[in-house]
Each structure stands twice: as structure tokens, then as C-alpha cells.
C-alpha positions as CSV (number, residue, x, y, z in Angstrom):
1,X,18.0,-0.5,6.8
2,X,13.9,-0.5,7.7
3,X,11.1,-2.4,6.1
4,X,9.1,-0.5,3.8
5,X,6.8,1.6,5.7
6,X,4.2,4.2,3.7
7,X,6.5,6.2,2.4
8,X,6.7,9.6,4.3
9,X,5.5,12.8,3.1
10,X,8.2,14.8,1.1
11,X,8.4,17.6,-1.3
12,X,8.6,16.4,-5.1
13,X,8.2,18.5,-7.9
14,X,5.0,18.7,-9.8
15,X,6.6,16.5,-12.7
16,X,7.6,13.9,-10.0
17,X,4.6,13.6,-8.1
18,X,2.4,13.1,-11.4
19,X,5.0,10.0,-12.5
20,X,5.3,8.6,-9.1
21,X,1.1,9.0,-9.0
22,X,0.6,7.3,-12.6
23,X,2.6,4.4,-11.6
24,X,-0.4,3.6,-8.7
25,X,-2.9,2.2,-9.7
26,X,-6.0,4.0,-7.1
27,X,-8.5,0.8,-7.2
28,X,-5.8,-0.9,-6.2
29,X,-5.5,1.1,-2.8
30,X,-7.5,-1.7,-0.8
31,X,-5.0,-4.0,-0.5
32,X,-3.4,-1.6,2.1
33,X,-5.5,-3.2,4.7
34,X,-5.1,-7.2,3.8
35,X,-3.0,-9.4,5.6
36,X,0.7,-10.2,6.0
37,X,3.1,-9.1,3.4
38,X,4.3,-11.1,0.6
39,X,7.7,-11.6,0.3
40,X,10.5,-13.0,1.7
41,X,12.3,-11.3,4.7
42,X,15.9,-10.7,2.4
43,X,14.1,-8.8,0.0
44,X,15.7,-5.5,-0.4
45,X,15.3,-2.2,-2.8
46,X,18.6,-0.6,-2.8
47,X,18.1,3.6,-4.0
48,X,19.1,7.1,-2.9
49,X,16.7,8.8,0.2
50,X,14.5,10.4,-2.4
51,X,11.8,9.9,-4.1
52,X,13.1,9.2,-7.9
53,X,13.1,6.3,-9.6
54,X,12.5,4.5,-6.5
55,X,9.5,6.1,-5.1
56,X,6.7,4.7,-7.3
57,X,8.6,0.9,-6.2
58,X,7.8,1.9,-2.6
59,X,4.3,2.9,-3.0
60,X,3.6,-0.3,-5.0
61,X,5.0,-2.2,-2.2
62,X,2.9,-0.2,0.2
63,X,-0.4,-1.1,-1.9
64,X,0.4,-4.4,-2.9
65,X,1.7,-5.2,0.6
66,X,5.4,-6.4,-0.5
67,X,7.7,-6.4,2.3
68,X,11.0,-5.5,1.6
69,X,14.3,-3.6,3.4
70,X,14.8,-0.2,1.7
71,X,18.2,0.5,1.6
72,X,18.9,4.4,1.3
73,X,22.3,5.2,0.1
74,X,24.3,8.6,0.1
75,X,26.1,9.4,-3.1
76,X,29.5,8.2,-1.1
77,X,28.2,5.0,-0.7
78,X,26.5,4.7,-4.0
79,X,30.0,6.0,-5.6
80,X,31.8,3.1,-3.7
81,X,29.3,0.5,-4.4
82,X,29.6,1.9,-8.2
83,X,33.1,1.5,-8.4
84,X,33.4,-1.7,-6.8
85,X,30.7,-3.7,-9.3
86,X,28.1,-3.6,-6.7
87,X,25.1,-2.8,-9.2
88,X,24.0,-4.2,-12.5
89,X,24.4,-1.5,-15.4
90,X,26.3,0.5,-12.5
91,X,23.0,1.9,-11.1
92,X,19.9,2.2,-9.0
93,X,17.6,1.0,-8.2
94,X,18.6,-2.3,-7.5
95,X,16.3,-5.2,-6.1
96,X,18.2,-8.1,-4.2
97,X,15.5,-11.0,-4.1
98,X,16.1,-14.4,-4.0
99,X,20.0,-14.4,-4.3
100,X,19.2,-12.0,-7.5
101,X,20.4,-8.6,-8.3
102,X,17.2,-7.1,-10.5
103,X,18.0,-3.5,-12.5
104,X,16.0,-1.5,-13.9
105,X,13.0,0.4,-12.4
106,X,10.2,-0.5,-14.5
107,X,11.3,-4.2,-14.2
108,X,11.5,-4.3,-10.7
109,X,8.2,-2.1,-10.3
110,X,6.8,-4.9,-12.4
111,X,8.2,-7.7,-10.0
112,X,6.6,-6.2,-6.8
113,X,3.2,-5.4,-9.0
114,X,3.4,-9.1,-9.5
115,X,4.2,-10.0,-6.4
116,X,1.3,-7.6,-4.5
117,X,-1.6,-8.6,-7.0
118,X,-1.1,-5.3,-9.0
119,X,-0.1,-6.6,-12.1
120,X,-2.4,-8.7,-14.6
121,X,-1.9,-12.6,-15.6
122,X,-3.5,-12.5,-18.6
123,X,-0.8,-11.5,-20.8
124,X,-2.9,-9.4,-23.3
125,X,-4.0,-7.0,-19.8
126,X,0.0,-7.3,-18.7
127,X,1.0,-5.7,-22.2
128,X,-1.4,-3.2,-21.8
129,X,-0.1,-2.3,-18.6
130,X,3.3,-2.6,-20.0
131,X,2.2,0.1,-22.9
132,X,1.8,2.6,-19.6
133,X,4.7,2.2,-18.1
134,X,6.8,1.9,-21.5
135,X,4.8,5.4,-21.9
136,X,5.6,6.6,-18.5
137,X,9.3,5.9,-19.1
138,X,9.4,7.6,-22.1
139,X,8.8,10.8,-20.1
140,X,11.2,9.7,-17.4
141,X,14.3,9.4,-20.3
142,X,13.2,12.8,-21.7
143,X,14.0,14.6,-18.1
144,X,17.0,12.0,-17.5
145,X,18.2,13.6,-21.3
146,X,18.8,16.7,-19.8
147,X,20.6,15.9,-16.6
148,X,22.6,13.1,-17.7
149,X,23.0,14.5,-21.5
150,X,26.7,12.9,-21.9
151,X,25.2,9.6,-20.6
152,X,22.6,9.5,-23.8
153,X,25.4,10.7,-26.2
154,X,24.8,14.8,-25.8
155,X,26.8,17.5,-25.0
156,X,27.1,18.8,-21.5
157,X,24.8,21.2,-22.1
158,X,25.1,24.8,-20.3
159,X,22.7,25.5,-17.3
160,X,20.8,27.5,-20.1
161,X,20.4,25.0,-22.3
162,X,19.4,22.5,-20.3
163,X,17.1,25.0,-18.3
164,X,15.8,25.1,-21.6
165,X,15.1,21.4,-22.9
166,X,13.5,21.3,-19.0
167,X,11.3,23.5,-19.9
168,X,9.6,22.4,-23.2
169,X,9.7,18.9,-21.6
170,X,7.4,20.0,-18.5
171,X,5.3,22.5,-20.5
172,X,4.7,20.4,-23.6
173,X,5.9,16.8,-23.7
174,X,5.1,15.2,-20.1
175,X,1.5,17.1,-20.4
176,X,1.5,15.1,-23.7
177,X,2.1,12.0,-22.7
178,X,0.0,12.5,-19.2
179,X,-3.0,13.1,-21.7
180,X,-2.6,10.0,-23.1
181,X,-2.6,8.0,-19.6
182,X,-5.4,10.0,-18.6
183,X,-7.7,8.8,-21.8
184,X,-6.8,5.1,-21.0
185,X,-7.4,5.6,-17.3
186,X,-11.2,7.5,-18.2
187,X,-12.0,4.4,-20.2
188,X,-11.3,1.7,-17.8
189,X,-13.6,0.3,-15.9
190,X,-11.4,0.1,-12.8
């Protein structure tokens, strides 16, 4: 267990690094440098040692200046934990807060935008934000399609196959949906 430090450098595919990147918010890059963090001690993010699902939580901690332990399992211990009940919906990430066990990525990358200042009070702004991510996520369940295909009701594809799907989804669909983001984010003023 450590406390969420910037997260370090690692090698993340071009499809990864522009999700993790349009869940950060740059103007909101200041609030590296402000005070103590946020959060009680107990906080915890519970993930794998890569990037995934988890990394745009970290960096949004990192901005926003939420403290919290991050918890990197191996797939052993993840298995275990599995098995045993240990996670809500049987997955990760998981954020223990408060005697709470919060699923769910996007939900918990909203709790920590809250908690850091990242995320808008006025609830017209929050459900614009929430259009981003929803959008974002869209183009995180297309990939997860194709790795986890009997989880969403598909075959188990061959290497081909999926190889395949991969391959219209990084060529024509996540450049899709990154246009869209990147027409919101040239019209904002932030």
C-alpha cells in the first residue's frame, strides 16, 4: 500500500493514453501545487499495477489533490478477493471511503473530481461533464467488447476476429468519438 503519488511514467498504448488524457481536465493542472490533500487517511483505490481503468482515478487525484492508498493487486490476489465477495459487481476498481465499497470507474472518477474541485456544482455543467465521460465510456466498452466478448454476451471470438473488431475500433470508432471531445473541448472557454 502507498499514497497516491504522480503516477509514474509507463508505456500505454496510443488508445490508452488518449482515454486516460481526456479524462484530465488540463486547466485544472494548478491545483497540483495547493495545499494539503482532501480526504481522509482510509481512503483507498483498489486496481491492478496498470494503468487501465484506474489510471485516469490516479491522475484526478493527483490534480485535484485527493489523497488516497492505492492498492495494486496481482491477478492471484484479485482472483481470491473475487471469489471470496470482496468487490461489488466482482470487479475493479474499487474505492473504500468512508466504510463504503464504491464500483464502477466513472463513478468513482466522479467522487474524487468532486472531492478535488474538478467536478462542477451546478448540475446543468455536471451533466455536461457527465455527457464526456458517458462518451468516453462508450469507447472504453467498445475495446472491453473485444476482450471480454463472453462477458457482453459474444462469442469467444478467435485471435483473428478479435484482432479484427480491435482494429476498426482504433482506426474508426475511438477517432470518432475523440473528434467529438475535441469539438467540446475547442469551444470551451477553459
Amino acid at each position: 500500500l502507498r499514497s497516491i503519488d504522480p503516477p509514474p511514467i509507463r508505456k500505454m498504448s496510443a488508445t490508452g493514453t488518449v482515454l486516460a488524457a481526456s479524462m484530465v481536465s488540463a486547466v485544472a493542472a494548478w491545483k497540483l501545487v495547493r495545499g494539503q490533500a482532501k480526504t481522509a487517511k482510509e481512503d483507498e483505490l483498489v486496481y491492478f499495477d496498470l494503468a487501465g481503468r484506474g489510471e485516469y482515478i490516479r491522475l484526478a487525484g493527483v490534480i485535484g489533490n485527493v489523497s488516497f492508498k492505492d492498492r495494486r493487486l496481482t491477478r492471484d490476489e484479485f482472483l481470491r478477493k473475487k471469489k471470496s465477495g470482496e468487490f461489488n459487481f466482482s470487479q475493479v476498481p474499487v474505492f473504500l471511503t468512508d466504510g463504503k465499497k464504491v464500483a464502477q470507474s466513472t463513478s468513482i472518477l466522479r467522487l474524487v473530481g468532486k472531492r478535488g474541485g474538478l467536478y462542477p456544482k451546478d448540475p446543468v455543467k455536471a451533466a455536461e461533464v457527465d455527457g464526456l465521460l458517458d462518451l468516453i465510456e462508450e469507447a472504453w466498452s467498445c475495446l472491453d467488447n473485444t476482450k471480454y466478448p463472453t462477458r457482453f454476451g459474444f462469442p469467444d471470438w478467435d485471435a483473428k476476429t478479435r484482432l479484427g473488431f480491435r482494429k476498426r475500433i482504433n482506426d474508426v470508432i475511438i477517432p470518432r468519438k475523440m473528434g467529438y471531445l475535441e469539438s467540446v473541448l475547442k469551444e470551451s472557454k477553459s
